[in-house]
Every structure is written in structure tokens, then in C-alpha cells.
LOMI-636087 format. One record per residue (C-alpha): residue in one letter; z, y negated, x negated; residue number from 1. Coordinates in steps of 0.25 Angstrom, whole numbers. Layout:
   rest       z       y       x    nr
      A       Z       Y       X   NUM
...
***
This chain:
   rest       z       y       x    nr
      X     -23    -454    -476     1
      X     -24    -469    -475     2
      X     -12    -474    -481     3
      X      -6    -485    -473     4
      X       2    -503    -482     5
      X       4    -516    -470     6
      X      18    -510    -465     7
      X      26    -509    -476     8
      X      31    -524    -472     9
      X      35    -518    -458    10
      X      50    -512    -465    11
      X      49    -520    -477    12
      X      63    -527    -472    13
      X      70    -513    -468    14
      X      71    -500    -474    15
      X      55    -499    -474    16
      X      50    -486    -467    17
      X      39    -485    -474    18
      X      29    -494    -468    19
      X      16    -493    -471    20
      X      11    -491    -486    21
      X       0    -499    -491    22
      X     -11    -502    -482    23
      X       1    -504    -472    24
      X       5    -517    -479    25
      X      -7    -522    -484    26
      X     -14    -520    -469    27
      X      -2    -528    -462    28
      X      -5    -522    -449    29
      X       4    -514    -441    30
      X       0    -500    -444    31
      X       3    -495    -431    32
      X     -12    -491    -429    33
      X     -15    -487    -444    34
      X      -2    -481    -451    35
      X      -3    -466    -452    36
      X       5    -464    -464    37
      X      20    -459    -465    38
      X      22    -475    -471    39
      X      18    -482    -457    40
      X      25    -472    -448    41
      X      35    -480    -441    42
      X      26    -491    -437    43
      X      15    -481    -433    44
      X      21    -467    -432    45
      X       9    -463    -423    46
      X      -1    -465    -436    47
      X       6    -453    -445    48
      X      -4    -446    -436    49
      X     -14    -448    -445    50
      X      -6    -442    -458    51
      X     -14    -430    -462    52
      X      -6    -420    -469    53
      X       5    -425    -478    54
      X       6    -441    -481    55
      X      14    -446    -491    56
      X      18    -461    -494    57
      X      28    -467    -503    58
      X      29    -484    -503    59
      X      37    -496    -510    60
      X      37    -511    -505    61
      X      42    -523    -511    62
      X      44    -534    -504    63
      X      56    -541    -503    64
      X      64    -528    -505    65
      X      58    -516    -509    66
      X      56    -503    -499    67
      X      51    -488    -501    68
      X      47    -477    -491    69
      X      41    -462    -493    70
      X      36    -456    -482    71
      X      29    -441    -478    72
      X      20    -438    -464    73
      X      14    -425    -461    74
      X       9    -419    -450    75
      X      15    -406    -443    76
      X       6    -400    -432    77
      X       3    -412    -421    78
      X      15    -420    -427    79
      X      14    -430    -438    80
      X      27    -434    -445    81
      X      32    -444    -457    82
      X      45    -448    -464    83
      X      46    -461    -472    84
      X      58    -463    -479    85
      X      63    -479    -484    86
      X      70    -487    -492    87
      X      71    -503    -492    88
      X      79    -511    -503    89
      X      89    -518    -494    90
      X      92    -534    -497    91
      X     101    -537    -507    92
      X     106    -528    -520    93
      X      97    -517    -522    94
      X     103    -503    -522    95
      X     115    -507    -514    96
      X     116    -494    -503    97
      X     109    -503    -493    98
      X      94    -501    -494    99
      X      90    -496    -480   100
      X      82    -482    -480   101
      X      76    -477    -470   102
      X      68    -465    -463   103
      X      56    -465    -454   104
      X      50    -451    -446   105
      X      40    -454    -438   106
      X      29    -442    -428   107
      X      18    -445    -422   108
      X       8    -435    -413   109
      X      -6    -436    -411   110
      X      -7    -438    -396   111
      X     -23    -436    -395   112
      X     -35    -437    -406   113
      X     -35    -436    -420   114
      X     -29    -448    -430   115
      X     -36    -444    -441   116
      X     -48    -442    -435   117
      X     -62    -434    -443   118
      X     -66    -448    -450   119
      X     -57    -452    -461   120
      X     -53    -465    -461   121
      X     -53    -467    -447   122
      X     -46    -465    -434   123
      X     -45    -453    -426   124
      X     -46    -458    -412   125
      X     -30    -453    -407   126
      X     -17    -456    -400   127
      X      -5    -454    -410   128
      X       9    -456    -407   129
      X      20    -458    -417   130
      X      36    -462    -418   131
      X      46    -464    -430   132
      X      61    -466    -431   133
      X      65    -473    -444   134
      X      80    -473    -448   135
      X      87    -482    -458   136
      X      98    -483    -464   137
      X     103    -498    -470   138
      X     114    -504    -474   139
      X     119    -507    -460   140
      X     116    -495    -452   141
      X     106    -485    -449   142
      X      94    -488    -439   143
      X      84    -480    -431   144
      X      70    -485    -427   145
      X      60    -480    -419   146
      X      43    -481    -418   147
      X      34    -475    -411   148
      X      18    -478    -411   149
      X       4    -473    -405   150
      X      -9    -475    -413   151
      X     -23    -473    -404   152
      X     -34    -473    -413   153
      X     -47    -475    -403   154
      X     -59    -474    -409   155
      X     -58    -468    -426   156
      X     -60    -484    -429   157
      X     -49    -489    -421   158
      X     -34    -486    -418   159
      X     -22    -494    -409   160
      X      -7    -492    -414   161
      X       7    -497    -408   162
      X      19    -495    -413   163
      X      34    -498    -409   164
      X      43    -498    -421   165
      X      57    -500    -422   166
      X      63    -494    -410   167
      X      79    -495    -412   168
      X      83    -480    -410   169
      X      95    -485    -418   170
      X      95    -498    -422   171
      X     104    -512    -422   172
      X     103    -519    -409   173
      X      91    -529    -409   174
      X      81    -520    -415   175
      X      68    -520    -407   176
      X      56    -512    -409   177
      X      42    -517    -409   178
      X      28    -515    -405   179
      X      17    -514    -414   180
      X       2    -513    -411   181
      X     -10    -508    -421   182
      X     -26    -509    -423   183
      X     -35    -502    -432   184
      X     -50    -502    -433   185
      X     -57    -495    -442   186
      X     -71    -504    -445   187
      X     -76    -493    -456   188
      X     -68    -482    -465   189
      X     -67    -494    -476   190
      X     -60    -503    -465   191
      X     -48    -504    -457   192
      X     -42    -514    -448   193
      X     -26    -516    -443   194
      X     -23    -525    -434   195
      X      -9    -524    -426   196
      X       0    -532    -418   197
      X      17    -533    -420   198
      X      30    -542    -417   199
      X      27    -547    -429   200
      X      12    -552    -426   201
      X      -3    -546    -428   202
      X     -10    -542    -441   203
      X     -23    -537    -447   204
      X     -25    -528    -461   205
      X     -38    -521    -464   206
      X     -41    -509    -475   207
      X     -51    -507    -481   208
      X     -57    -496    -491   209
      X     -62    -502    -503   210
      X     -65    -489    -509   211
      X     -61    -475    -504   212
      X     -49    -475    -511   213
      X     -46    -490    -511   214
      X     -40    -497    -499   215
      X     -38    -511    -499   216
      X     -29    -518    -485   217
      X     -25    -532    -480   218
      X     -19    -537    -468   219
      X      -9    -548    -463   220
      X      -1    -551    -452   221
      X       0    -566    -454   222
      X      12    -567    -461   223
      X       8    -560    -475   224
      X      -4    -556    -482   225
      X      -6    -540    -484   226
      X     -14    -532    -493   227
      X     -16    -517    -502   228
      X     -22    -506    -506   229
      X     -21    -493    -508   230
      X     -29    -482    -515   231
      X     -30    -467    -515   232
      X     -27    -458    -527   233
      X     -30    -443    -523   234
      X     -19    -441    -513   235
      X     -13    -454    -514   236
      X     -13    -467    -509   237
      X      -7    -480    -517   238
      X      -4    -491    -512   239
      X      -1    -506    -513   240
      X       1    -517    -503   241
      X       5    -532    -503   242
      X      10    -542    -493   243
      X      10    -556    -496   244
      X      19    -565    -486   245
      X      21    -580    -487   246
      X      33    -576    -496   247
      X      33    -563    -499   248
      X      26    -552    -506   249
      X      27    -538    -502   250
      X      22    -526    -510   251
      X      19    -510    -505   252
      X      14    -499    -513   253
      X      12    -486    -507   254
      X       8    -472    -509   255
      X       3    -460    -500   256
      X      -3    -447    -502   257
      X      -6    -438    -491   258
      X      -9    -423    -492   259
      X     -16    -412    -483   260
      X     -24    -415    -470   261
      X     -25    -413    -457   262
      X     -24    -399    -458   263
      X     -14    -397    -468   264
      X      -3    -390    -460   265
***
């Protein structure tokens, strides 16, 4: 399992899915082309392809406001499936009724290949397909959103993703989706590279194993500075991940643990 920390920022001003855990922040790339964990499967519902067995994930941020998710992915047969549950500490006085919750289901199917591949740490080479439906419920309403997303993993070293997130299925007038775009290349089982493109502008993150239990990532996307770690401990994975903005300081810390393997079921 590589556990995922850059896109906790993504839903940090709503009632957070679950984006991303540690590495997902501290990267700062879209995870369009690496997320394969339960916590990134809205913005890349196609990676949860690469969940093997049972994956687990429990996470808190605090930023400006505080947020929460805990999420599950399995597989079934050729299906892969996840549910995140969230909750977001609305503005003003805390425990009001009016912190937004939310839930996100997402699916994807392996259209050709393998994503896990025979050599851990890298790529299968792959076509993976994905969607999610998130729902929340606010002080205000209830809305719907939609994402859907491909990852193509070419070679074991490199793999493309692209994402459409926030499709209004039912949604105040005004909401638009977007289009996201991913890179990953793989320059040794130590080191990863992210790279991706969105409405909001590019951005670059790296991982790198400094031990086999250790991971340390960074990244940026020009507006804050991004970095963590995480560790393994047996079955679980903890960690932590800080992004600093010109004014701003937001803090992750995360914990997965995944069971089983490709064959459990």
C-alpha cells in the first residue's frame, strides 16, 4: 500500500472528502496520476485500482477550521469500491448544527493490464477507470457532485492521470467542474516524482524513501510551501504533513492500515 498527503488543501474550505492523507499534502500535486487510496478517491477514482485487499484510512486537518474523514476501499471480483465519510467545522461558533458532512462513494474498473504490477513499488503498465458521487449536507442545502477519471500507467516507471471533479449532479447554479491533469515518474523504488496541471496552475512534489519504513515528500504549487512524512508500523501507516502559505499554516496527520492482498477474496 503507498499511502497517499498534498490533497487534503483540495476540500479544506468545504465539508472535506477526505483528500488525500499525508504524502497527499506534502507532495502538492494533484494526485490524479498517484492516488490509489480510499482518502484520494474523488479527485482520482480510477487509482483505488491499486487497493489491494482492505484499505483503511482515518485523518484530521487543521488549518483555519478543523476537518475529519474515515474512509474503507476493497475490492470485489473485477470491481474496486470506497466510502469516505466527512465532517468540516463550519465558520463561526463551533457545534452550532451547521457543520457541513459529507459522503463520497467512488468505483473504478481495470480496463486492461495490471495496476499493481509483480514489482512493488512501481507501476503496472494499465488503463484504469474510476467515478465518485460525493453528497453533502450544509447549513443551506444539500449538494451533489460528480468525478470521474482515467489513470494509464505506460511503462512500471511512468503513469498519466486526468480527472474531472466537481460535476454538478445537484448543485447551486454557478458550479462548474474542472479538469485536472497528472504525471508520475518513477527514477528508482526510493524516488518518485508528481507533476500535474489544474485551474489553479502547475505543481511539482517528490517522495522519497529514506528508509524502508520511512518516507519523507515536499512539493509546491507556487503559492505555499509543502512537506511530511509518514512511517509504517506493522500494518499501519502514520502520518503527518504541513503546508506553509504566506499567511497560513495548515497541518494533516493521517493513518491507514491495509489488510489482505491481491488474492484475499
Amino acid at each position: 500500500m503507498i499511502p497517499s498527503l498534498a490533497a487534503l488543501l483540495l476540500s479544506a474550505s468545504t465539508a472535506w472528502s477526505g483528500a488525500g492523507s499525508v504524502e497527499a499534502l506534502a507532495v502538492a500535486a494533484w494526485p490524479s496520476a498517484w492516488g490509489d487510496s480510499p482518502s484520494t478517491a474523488y479527485e482520482a477514482p480510477a487509482g483505488i485500482s491499486r487497493i489491494e485487499g482492505i484499505d483503511l484510512s482515518a485523518s484530521w486537518l487543521d488549518g483555519s477550521g478543523s476537518s475529519a474523514a474515515a474512509g474503507a476501499g476493497t475490492r470485489t471480483g473485477p470491481v474496486f469500491s470506497s466510502l469516505v465519510l466527512g465532517w468540516a467545522e463550519a465558520p463561526g461558533a463551533p457545534g452550532d448544527g451547521s457543520d457541513p458532512v459529507s459522503a463520497t462513494a467512488a468505483c473504478a474498473w481495470v480496463a486492461t493490464g495490471d495496476p499493481v504490477g509483480f514489482i512493488e513499488g512501481f507501476f503496472g503498465p494499465s488503463i484504469a477507470l474510476g467515478a465518485a458521487c460525493r453528497v453533502e449536507r450544509r447549513d443551506g442545502g444539500n449538494e451533489a457532485l460528480g468525478s470521474a477519471g482515467l489513470q494509464f500507467a505506460i511503462f512500471p516507471t511512468f503513469s498519466l492521470g486526468a480527472s474531472v471533479v466537481d460535476i454538478p449532479l445537484s448543485a447551486p447554479s454557478g458550479t462548474e467542474a474542472e479538469t485536472h491533469w497528472g504525471a508520475t515518474y518513477i527514477f528508482t523504488r526510493e524516488l518518485r516524482v508528481h507533476a500535474s496541471v489544474s485551474d489553479d496552475g502547475p505543481a511539482l512534489g517528490a517522495e522519497l524513501d529514506v528508509t524502508p519504513w520511512l518516507r519523507a515528500a515536499t512539493g509546491s504549487d507556487g503559492d505555499a510551501w509543502n512537506a511530511g512524512a509518514a512511517a509504517d508500523v506493522g500494518r499501519f501507516t502514520i502520518g503527518y504533513g504541513l503546508s506553509l502559505g504566506d499567511s497560513s499554516a495548515v497541518h494533516a496527520v493521517t493513518v491507514e492500515c491495509g489488510f489482505g492482498g491481491a488474492s484475499w477474496y
